[in-house]
C-alpha positions as a printed Julia matrix, in Angstrom:
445×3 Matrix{Float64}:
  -3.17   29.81   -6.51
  -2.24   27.23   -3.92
  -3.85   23.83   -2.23
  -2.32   22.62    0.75
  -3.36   18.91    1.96
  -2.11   17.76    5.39
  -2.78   14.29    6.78
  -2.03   14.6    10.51
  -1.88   11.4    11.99
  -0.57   10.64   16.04
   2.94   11.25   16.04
   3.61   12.39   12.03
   2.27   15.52    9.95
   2.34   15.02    6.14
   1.93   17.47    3.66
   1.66   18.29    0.09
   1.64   21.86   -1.83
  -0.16   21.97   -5.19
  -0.4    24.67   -7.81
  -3.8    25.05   -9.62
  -2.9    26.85  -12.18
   0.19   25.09  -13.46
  -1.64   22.34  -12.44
   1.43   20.58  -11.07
   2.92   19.49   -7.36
   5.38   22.12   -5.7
   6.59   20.36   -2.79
   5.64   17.25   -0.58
   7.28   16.5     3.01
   6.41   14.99    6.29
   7.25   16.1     9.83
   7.8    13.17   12.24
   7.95   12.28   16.01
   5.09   15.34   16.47
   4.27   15.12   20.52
   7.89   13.19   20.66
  11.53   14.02   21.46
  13.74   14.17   18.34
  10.85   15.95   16.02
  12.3    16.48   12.09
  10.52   17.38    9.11
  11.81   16.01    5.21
  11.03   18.56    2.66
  11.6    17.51   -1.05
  10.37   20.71   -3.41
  10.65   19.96   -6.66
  14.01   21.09   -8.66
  15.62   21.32   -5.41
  17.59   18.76   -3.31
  16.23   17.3    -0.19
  15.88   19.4     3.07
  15.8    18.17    6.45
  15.98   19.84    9.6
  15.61   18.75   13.43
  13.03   20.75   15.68
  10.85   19.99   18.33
   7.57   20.13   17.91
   5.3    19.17   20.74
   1.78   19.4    19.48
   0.3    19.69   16.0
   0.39   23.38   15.71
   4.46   23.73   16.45
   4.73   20.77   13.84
   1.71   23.09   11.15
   4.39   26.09   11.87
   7.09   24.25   10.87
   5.45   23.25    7.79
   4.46   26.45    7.05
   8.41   27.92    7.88
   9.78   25.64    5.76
   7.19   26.25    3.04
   8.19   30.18    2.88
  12.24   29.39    3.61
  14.18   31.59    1.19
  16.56   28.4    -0.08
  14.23   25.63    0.19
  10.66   26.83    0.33
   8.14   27.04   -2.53
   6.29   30.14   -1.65
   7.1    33.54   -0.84
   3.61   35.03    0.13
   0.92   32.76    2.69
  -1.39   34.71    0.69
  -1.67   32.02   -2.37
  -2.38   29.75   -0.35
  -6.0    29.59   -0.79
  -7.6    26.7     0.49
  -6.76   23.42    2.86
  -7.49   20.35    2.67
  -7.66   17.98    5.22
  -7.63   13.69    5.66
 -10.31   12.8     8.25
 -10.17    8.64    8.86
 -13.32    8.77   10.08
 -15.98   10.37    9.27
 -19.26    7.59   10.24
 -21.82    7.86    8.73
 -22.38   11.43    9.02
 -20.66   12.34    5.36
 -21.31   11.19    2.61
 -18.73   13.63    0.18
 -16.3    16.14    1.35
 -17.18   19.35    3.57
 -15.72   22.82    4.67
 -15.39   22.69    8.24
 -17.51   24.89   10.41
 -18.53   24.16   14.02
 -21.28   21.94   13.09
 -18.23   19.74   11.26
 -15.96   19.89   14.18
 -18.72   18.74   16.67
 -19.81   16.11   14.77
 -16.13   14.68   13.87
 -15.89   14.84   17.44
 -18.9    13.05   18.23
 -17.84    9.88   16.21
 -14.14   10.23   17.49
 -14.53    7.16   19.6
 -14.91    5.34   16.22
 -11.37    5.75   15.27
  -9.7     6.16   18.12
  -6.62    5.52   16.67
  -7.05    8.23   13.76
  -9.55   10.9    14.43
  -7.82   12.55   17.65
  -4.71   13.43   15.68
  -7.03   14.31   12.11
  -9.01   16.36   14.56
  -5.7    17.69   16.22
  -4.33   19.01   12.89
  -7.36   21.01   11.44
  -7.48   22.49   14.94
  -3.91   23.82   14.43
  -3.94   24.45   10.38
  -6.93   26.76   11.51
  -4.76   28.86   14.03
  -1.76   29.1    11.66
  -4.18   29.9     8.11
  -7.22   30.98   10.0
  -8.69   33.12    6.7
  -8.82   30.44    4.41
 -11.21   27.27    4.05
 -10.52   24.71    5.52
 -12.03   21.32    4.13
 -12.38   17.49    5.48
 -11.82   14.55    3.33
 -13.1    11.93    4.75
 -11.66    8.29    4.22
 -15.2     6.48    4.84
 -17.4     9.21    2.49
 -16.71    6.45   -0.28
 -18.43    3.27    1.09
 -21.71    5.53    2.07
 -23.03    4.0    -1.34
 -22.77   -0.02    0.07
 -26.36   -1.56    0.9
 -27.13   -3.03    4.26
 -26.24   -6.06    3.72
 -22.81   -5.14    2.81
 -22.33   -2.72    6.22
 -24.71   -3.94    8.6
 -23.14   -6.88   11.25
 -25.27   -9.7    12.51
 -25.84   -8.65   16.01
 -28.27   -7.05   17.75
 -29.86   -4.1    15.5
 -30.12   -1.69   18.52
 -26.2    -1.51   18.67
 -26.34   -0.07   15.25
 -29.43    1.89   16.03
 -27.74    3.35   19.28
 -24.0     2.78   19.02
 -23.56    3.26   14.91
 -22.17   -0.6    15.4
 -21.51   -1.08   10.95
 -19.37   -1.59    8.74
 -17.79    1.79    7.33
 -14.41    0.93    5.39
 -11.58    2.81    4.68
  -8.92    3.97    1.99
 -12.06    5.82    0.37
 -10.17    8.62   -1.57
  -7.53    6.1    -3.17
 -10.15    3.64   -4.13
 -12.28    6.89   -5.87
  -9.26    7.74   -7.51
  -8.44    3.73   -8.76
 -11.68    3.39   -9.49
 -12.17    6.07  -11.69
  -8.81    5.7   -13.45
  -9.49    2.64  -14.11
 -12.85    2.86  -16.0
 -10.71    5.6   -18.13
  -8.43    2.68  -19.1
 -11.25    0.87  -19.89
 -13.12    3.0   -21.87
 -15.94    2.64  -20.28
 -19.06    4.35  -18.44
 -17.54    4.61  -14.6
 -20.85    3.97  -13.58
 -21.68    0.91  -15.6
 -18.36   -0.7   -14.23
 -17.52   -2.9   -11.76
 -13.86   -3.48  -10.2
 -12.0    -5.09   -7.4
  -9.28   -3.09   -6.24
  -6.22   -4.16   -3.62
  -4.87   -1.23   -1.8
  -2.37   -2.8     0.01
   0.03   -1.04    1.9
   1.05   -1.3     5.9
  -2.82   -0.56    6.08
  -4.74   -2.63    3.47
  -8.21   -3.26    2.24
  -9.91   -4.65   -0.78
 -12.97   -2.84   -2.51
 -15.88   -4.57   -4.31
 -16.79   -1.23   -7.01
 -20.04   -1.81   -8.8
 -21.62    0.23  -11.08
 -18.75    2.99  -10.25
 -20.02    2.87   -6.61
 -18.77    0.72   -3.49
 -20.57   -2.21   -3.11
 -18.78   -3.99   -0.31
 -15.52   -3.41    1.49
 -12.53   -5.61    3.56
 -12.46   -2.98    6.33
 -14.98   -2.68    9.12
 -16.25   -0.12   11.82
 -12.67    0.24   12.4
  -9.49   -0.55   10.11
  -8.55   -3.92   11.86
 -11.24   -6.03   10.15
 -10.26   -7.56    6.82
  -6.71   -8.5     5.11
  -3.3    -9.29    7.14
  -1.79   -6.22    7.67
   1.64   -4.35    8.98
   0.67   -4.58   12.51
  -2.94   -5.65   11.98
  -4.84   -8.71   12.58
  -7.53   -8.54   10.43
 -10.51  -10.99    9.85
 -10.16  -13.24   13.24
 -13.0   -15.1    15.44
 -14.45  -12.7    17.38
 -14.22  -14.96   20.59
 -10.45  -15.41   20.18
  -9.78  -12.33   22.25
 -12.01  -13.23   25.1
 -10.19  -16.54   25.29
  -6.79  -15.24   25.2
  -7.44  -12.67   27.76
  -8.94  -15.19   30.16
  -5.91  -17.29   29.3
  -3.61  -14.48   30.6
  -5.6   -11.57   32.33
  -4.75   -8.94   29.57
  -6.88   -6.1    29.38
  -9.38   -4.93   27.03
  -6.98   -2.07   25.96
  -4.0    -4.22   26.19
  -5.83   -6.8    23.94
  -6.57   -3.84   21.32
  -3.36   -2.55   21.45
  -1.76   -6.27   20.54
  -4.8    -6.92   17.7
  -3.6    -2.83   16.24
   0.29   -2.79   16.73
   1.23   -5.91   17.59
  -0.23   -8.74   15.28
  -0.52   -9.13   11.79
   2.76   -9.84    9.92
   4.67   -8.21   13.27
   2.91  -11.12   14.88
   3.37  -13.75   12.63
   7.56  -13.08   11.73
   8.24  -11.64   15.42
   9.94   -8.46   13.58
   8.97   -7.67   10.68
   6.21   -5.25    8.84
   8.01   -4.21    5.65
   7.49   -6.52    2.75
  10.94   -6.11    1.39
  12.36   -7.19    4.69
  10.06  -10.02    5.06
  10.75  -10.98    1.32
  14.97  -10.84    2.09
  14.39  -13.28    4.91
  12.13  -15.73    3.04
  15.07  -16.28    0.43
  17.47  -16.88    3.61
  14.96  -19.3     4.7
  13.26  -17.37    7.71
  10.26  -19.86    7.7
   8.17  -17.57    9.84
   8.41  -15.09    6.76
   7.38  -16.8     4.41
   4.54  -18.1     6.11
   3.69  -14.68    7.23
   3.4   -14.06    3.32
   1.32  -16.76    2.56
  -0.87  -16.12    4.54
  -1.18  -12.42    3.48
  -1.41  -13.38   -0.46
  -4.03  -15.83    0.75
  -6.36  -14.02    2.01
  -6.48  -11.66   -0.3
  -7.26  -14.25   -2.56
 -10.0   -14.78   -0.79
 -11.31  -11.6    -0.88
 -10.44  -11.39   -4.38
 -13.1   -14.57   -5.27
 -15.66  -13.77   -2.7
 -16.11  -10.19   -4.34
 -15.91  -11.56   -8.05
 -19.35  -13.89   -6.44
 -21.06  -10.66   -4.56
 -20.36   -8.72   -8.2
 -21.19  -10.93  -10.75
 -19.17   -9.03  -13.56
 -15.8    -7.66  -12.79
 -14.28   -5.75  -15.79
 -10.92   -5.33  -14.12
  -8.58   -6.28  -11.11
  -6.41   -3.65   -9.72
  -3.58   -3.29   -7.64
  -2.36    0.15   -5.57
  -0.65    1.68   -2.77
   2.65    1.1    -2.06
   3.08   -2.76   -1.84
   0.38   -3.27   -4.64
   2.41   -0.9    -6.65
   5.91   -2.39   -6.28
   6.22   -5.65   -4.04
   6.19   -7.75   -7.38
   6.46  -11.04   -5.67
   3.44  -10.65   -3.52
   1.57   -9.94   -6.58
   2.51  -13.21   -7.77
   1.36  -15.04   -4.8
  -1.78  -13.56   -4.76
  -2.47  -14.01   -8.87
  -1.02  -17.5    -8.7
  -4.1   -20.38   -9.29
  -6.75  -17.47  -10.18
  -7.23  -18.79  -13.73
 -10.05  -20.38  -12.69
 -11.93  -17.54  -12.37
 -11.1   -15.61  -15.23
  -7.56  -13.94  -13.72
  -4.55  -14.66  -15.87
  -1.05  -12.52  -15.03
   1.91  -12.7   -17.13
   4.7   -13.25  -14.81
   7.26  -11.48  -17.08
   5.19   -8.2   -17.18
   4.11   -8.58  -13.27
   8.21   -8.4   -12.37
   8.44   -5.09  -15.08
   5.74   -3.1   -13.22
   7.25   -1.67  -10.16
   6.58    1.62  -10.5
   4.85    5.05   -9.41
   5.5     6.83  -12.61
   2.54    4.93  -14.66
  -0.28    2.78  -14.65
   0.77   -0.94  -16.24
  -1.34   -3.95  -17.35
  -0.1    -7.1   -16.29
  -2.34   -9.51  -17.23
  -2.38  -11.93  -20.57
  -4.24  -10.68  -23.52
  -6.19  -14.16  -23.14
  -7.43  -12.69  -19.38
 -11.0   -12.51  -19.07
 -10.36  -10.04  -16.64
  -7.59   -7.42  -16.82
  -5.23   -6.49  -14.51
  -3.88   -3.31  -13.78
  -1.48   -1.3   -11.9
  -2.75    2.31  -11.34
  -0.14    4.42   -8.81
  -2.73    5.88   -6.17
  -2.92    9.8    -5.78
  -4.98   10.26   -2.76
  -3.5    13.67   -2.22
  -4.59   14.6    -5.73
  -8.42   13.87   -4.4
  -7.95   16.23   -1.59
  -6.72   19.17   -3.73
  -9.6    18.7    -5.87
 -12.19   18.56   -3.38
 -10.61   21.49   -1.38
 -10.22   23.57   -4.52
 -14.01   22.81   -5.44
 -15.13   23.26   -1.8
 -13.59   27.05   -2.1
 -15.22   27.53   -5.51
 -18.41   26.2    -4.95
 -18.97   23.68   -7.7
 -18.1    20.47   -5.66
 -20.82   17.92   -5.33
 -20.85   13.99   -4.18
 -19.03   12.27   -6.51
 -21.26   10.94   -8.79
 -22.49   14.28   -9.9
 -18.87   15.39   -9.68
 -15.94   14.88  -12.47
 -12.28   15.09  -11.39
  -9.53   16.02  -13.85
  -8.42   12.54  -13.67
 -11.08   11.4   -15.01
  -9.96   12.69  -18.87
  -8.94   10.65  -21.36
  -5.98   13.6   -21.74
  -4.9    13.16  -17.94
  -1.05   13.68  -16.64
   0.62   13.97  -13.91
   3.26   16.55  -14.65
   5.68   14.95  -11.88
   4.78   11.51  -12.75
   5.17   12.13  -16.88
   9.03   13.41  -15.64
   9.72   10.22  -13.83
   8.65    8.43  -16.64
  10.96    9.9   -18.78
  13.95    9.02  -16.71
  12.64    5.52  -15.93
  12.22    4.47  -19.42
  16.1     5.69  -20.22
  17.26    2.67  -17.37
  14.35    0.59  -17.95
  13.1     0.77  -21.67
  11.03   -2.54  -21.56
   8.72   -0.75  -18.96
   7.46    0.76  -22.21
   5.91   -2.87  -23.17
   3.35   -2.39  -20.01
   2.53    0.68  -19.7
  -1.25    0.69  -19.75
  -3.23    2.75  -22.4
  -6.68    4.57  -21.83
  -9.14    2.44  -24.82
């Protein structure tokens, strides 16, 4: 039996093809430049070399087809029969407040995901876009929504609601809703297996920073409080992203040079944030390569990314009280080493102390690694996201009918016993070029 798991986003298509009975990852690719000249989709199946081909695709379905060709392709593919394919699974950005777990789609779904399109405008179209095409392509199987903002349904009003006028959340749905859901429900329930402890008698703050990046306040195995807002632009310095700003500062700017109110978005989504601090950069490593050639710009494009999520980091440890672990995830949590350090740097104070040699071991997806010192009052871990993971899960559930919301609901990864097959490989090979990765790796109490 087969999961497949697309996240369609504007202009990209990415998949991932899981068996659930060898309980293991067949194949993972994207197809990129969808609606775009130049359209090419990467294909890496596992025990077989890298495919890529170039082929137009102008809308979602040509680029679902494509997936699904090279999914059944007699060198490269994974499958032979669509038939095992037996259930899809779907990333949905935005899903207001309207979910509070994963669903199959039906009308009712559709209309509704349509209905609160306008709150992730930048998102939603294209999620909605790719169901609508998986559904033509694989129209007799279910087909099930995972929705990014299902996680933070559990914060408290005084964590989502904004100070303004109540009618605009009354009428408009004007709240805080967050993001990054299914990583942090993976993190967070990883992490209380490291811990050993009850996952809903512990409380975390977990970093998933990436080109996109928030910061979750977990308590009592729930989310309390999150970085993100009604949209993904509140909160940390991102890729392209502003985040946290004074709400006025647009108004002033655009008086200041007659920009529009879509222009104005456009520059606070794709063209601030690191972008706008350095002038050209989003990729850590590239803004890390400049700072040690002295690109001032870069490196105080990084400080003031480590710095506020520093903040965020003691604001949350306040609104918690007790935080039985710090964790880091997603792709620059996971390996930019040095903007771990900036962001750990000084945090004694509250209870947060890293060992530097360990933080420069752990750059890896293969494992989760504790960095901190055993004298920490706080741990801190490493735990490689697996967001696609979540989504086969749900789906699979979904299909059988034993899913429920996910505190009545207990993922395989939530085992003492867990492994990722692919991930245990890696490992192996890792530890042959890097055998003092062994020192960190973290172990479940």
């Amino acid at each position: 039996m087969v999961i497949l798991t697309l996240n369609c986003g504007s202009s990209s298509a990415k998949y991932q093809v899981y068996d659930w009975d060898a309980q293991d990852v067949l194949a993972v690719g994207v197809v990129e430049r969808v609606t775009m000249a130049g359209s090419f989709i990467t294909h890496n199946a596992k025990g077989k070399e890298e495919y890529t081909v170039n082929q137009d695709c102008p809308n979602h379905t040509d680029a679902v087809n494509l997936i699904i060709k090279t999914l059944t392709d007699p060198k490269y593919g994974v499958i032979t029969d669509m038939n095992v394919i037996k259930a899809v699974g779907h990333r949905v950005v935005h899903g207001g407040d309207k979910f509070t777990k994963s669903v199959i789609v039906d009308d009712t779904v559709m209309k509704t995901l349509d209905e609160v399109k306008d709150l992730g405008p930048l998102h939603n179209p294209a999620n909605i876009m790719g169901i609508e095409a998986a559904k033509k392509v694989l129209p007799k199987v279910p087909h099930c929504a995972i929705m990014d903002t299902a996680w933070h349904q559990t914060m408290p009003p005084e964590s989502y609601l904004y100070a303004v006028p109540y009618e605009w959340y009354e009428k408009y749905g004007v709240r805080r809703y967050g993001f990054h859901g299914t990583s942090f429900l993976y993190t967070a329930k990883r992490a209380s297996v490291l811990l050993g402890k009850d996952p809903y008698k512990t409380n975390l703050i977990i970093c998933h920073l990436g080109n996109g990046a928030s910061v979750n306040a977990v308590k009592d195995g729930t989310s309390f409080d999150t970085s993100m807002g009604i949209t993904p632009l509140e909160g940390l310095i991102m890729g392209t992203r502003s985040g946290d700003a004074d709400l006025a500062m647009p108004f002033y700017v655009m008086r200041k040079t007659g920009m529009s109110p879509a222009e104005m978005e456009t520059a606070l989504n794709k063209k601030s944030g690191l972008l706008g601090v350095t002038g050209q950069y989003t990729d850590r490593r590239d803004i890390q390569k400049a700072v040690l050639a002295g690109d001032k710009r870069a490196a105080l494009a990084q400080d003031m990314e480590a710095y506020r999520v520093k903040k965020y980091i003691g604001g949350y440890q306040a609104a918690l009280g007790r935080v039985d672990a710090l964790v880091f995830t997603a792709g620059v949590g996971e390996f930019a080493v040095f903007m771990r350090k900036k962001i750990l740097d000084g945090l004694e104070g509250i209870g947060i102390v890293y060992d530097p040699a360990k933080n420069d071991l752990a750059h890896t997806r293969n494992t989760e690694t504790l960095i901190s010192k055993p004298e920490s009052k706080i741990p801190v871990y490493i735990i490689p996201t697996d967001e696609e993971l979540v989504m086969t899960e749900d789906a699979y559930a979904l299909m059988a009918g034993t899913y429920d919301v996910h505190t009545k609901f207990t993922y395989s990864f939530q085992s003492k016993d867990y492994v990722n097959k692919g991930r245990a490989e890696g490992l192996k090979a890792e530890l042959v070029k890097n055998p003092e990765l062994a020192s960190i790796i973290a172990k479940a109490k």
